[in-house]
C-alpha atoms as one frame of an Amber mdcrd trajectory, in Angstrom:
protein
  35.854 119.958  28.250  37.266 122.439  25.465  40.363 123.295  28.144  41.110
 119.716  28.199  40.935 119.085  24.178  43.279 122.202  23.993  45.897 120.865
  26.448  45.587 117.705  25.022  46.455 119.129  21.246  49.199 121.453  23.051
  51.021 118.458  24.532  50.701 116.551  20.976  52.826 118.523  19.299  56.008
 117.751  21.926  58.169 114.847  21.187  59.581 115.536  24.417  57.897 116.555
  27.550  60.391 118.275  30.217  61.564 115.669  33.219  59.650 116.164  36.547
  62.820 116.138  38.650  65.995 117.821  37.588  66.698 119.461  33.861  65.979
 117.689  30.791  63.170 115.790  28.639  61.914 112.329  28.158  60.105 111.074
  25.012  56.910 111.148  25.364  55.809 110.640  21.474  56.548 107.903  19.288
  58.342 110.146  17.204  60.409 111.077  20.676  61.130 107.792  21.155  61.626
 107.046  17.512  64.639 109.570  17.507  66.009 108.468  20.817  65.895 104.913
  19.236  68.070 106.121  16.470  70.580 107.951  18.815  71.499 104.716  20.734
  71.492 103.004  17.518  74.032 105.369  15.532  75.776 105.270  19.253  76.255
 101.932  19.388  77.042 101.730  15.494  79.769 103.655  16.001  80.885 102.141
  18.958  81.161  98.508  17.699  82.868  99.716  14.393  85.714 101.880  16.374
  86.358  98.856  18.496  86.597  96.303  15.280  88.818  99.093  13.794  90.692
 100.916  16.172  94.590 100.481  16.500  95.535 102.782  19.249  93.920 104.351
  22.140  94.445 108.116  20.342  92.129 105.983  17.270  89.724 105.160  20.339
  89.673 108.657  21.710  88.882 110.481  18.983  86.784 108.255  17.137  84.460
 108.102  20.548  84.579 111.839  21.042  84.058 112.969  18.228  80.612 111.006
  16.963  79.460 111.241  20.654  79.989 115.205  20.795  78.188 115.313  17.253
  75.324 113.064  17.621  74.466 113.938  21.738  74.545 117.749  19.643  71.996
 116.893  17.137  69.923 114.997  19.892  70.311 118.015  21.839  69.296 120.217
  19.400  66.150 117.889  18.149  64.737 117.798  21.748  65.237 121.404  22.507
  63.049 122.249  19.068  60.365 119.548  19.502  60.369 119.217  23.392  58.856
 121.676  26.329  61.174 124.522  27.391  62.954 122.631  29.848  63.692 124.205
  33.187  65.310 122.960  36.263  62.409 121.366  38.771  63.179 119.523  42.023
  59.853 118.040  42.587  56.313 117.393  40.763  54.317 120.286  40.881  50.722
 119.082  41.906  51.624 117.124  44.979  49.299 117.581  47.990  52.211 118.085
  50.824  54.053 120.545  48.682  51.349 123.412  48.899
């Protein structure tokens, strides 16, 4: 029972658990999901603004780029420090026919 309540607290303390297949993380907290939320959010902010004020497709470009390159940065950055170490996995790990 203790082994549990320690794994338990461990995995409390990750907004972000790593993703079963590939490389990445998923929210798993509402806090994770709180800053994901707020990503798409400022993402689609931004989005809807440059399209209302955009004149040329050089406006477009580097009023998309730039945000997106900054924000997907932070996002990035937020999972990495509040998520599992992520490593590359191609399948879950306690599956019987994979022993």
């Amino acid at each position: 029972m203790g082994n549990y309540s320690s794994v338990k607290s461990l995995m409390d303390k990750y907004w972000f658990k790593k993703r079963s297949y590939g490389w990445g993380w998923t929210p798993s907290t509402w806090q994770g999901w709180l800053v994901t939320l707020v990503y798409i959010a400022l993402l689609v902010g931004i989005f809807i603004w440059i399209d209302n004020n955009s004149h040329s497709v050089s406006d477009t470009l580097y009023g998309v780029f730039i945000p997106f390159v900054a924000l997907t940065s932070v996002m990035m950055v937020v999972s990495y420090w509040k998520g599992e170490k992520p490593r590359w996995s191609w399948r879950y790990p306690n599956r019987e026919q994979d022993k």
